[in-house]
N, C-alpha and C positions, 0 to 999 in steps of 0.2 A: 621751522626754518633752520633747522641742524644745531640752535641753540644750545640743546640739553647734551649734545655729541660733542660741540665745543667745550662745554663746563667739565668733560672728562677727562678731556686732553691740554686744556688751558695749562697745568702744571708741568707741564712736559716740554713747554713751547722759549724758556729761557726767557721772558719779554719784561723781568721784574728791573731791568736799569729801565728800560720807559716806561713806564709802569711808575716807577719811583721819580723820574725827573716830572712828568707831567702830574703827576700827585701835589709833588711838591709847589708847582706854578700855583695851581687852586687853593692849594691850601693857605699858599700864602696871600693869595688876595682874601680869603675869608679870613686871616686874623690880623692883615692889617685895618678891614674895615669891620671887625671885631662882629661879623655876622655868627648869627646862631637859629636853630628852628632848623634845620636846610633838611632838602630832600634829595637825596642822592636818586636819579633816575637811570635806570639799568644799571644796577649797583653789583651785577656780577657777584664773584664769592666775596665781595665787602671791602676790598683791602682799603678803598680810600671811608669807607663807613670806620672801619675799624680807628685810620688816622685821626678821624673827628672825635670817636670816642676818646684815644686819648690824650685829647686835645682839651678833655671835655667840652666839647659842642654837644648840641642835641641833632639828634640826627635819624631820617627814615629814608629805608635802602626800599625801592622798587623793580621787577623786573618780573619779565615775562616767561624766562626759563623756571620751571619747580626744582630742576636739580642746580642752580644757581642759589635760590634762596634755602634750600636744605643746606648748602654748603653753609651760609651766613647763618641761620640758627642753629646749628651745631658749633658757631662760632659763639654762641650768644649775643647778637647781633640784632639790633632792631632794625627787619627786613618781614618783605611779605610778596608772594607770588599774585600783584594787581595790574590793571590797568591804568595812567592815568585818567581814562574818562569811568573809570569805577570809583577812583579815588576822588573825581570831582564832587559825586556824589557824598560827601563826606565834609564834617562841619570846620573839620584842621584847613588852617590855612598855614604856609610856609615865606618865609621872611627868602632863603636864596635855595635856588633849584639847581645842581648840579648835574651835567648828564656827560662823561668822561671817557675816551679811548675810542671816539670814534660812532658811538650811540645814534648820532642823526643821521649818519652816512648809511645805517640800518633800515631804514625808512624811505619808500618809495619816493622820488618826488612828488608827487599826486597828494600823497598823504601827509606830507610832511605840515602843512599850511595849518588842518585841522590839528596834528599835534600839537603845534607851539600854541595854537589858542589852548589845546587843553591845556599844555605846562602853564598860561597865563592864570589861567581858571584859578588854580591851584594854591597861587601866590595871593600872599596880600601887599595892599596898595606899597609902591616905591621899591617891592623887592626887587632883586634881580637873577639874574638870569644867565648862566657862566657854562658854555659848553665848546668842545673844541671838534673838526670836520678834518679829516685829510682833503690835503690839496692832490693838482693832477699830479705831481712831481710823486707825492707818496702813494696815490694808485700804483702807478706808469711804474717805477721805479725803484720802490722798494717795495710795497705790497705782494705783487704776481712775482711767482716762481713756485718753486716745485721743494717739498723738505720730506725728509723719509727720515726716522725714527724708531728707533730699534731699540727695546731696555730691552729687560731677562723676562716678563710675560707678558707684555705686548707690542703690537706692531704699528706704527700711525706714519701714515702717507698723506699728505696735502698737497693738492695742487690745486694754483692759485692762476687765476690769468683775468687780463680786463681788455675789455674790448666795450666799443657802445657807451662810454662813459660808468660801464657794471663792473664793479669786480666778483667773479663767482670763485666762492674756494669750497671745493670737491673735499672732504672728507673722510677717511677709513681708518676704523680701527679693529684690529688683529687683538684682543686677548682671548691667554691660555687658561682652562682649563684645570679639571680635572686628568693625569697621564699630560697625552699628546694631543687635546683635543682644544681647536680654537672657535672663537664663538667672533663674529665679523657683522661690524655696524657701518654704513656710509649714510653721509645728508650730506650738502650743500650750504652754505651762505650767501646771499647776495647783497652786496653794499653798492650803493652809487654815488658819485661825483655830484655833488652840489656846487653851484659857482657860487664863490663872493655873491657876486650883484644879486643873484636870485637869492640866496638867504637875509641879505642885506633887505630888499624889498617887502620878503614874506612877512621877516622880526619887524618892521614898520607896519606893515597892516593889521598886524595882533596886535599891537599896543606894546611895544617895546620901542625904549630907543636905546640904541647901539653906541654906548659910553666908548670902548675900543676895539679893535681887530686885532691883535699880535700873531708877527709868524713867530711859527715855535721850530726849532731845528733838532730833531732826533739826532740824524744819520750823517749828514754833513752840515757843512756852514755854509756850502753854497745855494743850497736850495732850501726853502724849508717843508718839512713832511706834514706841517698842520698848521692849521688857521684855530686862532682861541679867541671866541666872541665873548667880551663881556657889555652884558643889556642890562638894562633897568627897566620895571616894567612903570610905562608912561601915565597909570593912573591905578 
């Protein structure tokens, strides 16, 4: 799903102030409630793994792209290219589950119900459960648009647009070569629009209850661009 073409271009995209302000939200709820064990879910090339390390927390980065978690072992990063319903399989249990930058908005709605039971799976009893969803404001609004990218040997074009409650962002990149010769990759992402009420509902039916909602404000102060759920899982 264009994952491994995002982790090539992800550097290129300027996004390290959100990146850093919403870092910093998580982080600070995990050391004012002095959690440790966490599993960072689509842990990307690590940055927020990396802040836990030096935080010293213990910490396991997961995700689905291989050129995501190459990026994170060349980091020396504890990360691994699973599933969580591979990872259920497995005897670790985790005290808090982090899933960061939008991760659930990744996931079909259809799909999303079986996920959170998996992330539930995963946790032992009274952990919780801390991930954040773009609202419509940050679909509609700052998400869709169109960016072109030019350095000295490559080329990357994104266009982004939401329609149907889908955001699709279209992908291409231009790197040079050998002389004058370019070598050209395109994929696709598709993120969707979850309401409050419907993730509110689903996190009750897996066995989470839902300690708070906070809007979080990237872009402006009049609207906010994300909803940050922090859960407990109920047993």
């Amino acid at each position: 799903m264009g994952l491994d073409l995002y982790a090539k271009i992800e550097p290129y995209l300027d996004f390290e102030e959100e990146i850093y302000s919403l870092h910093k939200e998580f982080l600070k709820f995990i050391m004012v409630n002095e959690l440790d064990n966490i599993i960072d879910i689509g842990c990307g090339q690590g940055y927020f793994l990396n802040n836990l390390e030096i935080n010293k927390k213990r910490a396991f980065g997961i995700d689905l792209s291989l050129e995501q978690i190459k990026i994170c072992q060349e980091k020396g990063l504890n990360a691994k290219a699973i599933s969580l319903e591979d990872l259920e399989k497995l005897e670790e249990r985790f005290d808090c589950a982090t899933a960061i930058f939008d991760v659930l908005n990744y996931i079909p709605k259809l799909e999303l119900e079986k996920f959170i039971l998996q992330v539930a799976k995963v946790l032992s009893s009274n952990a919780y459960f801390i991930f954040d969803v773009n609202t419509y404001f940050g679909f509609d609004e700052v998400a869709q648009g169109t960016i072109n990218i030019d350095i000295e040997d490559k080329f990357i074009a994104i266009d982004a647009f939401f329609e149907n409650n889908k955001l699709q962002t279209n992908i291409t990149l231009f790197e040079k070569e050998k002389g004058e010769k370019y070598t050209k990759e395109q994929d696709s992402i598709i993120q969707e629009y979850h309401k409050k009420e419907f993730l509110e509902k689903i996190l009750e039916n897996s066995g989470f209850k839902i300690l708070e909602v906070k809007e979080f404000f990237l872009h402006t102060n009049e609207s906010a661009d994300k909803l940050i759920f922090i859960c407990k899982k109920a047993v």
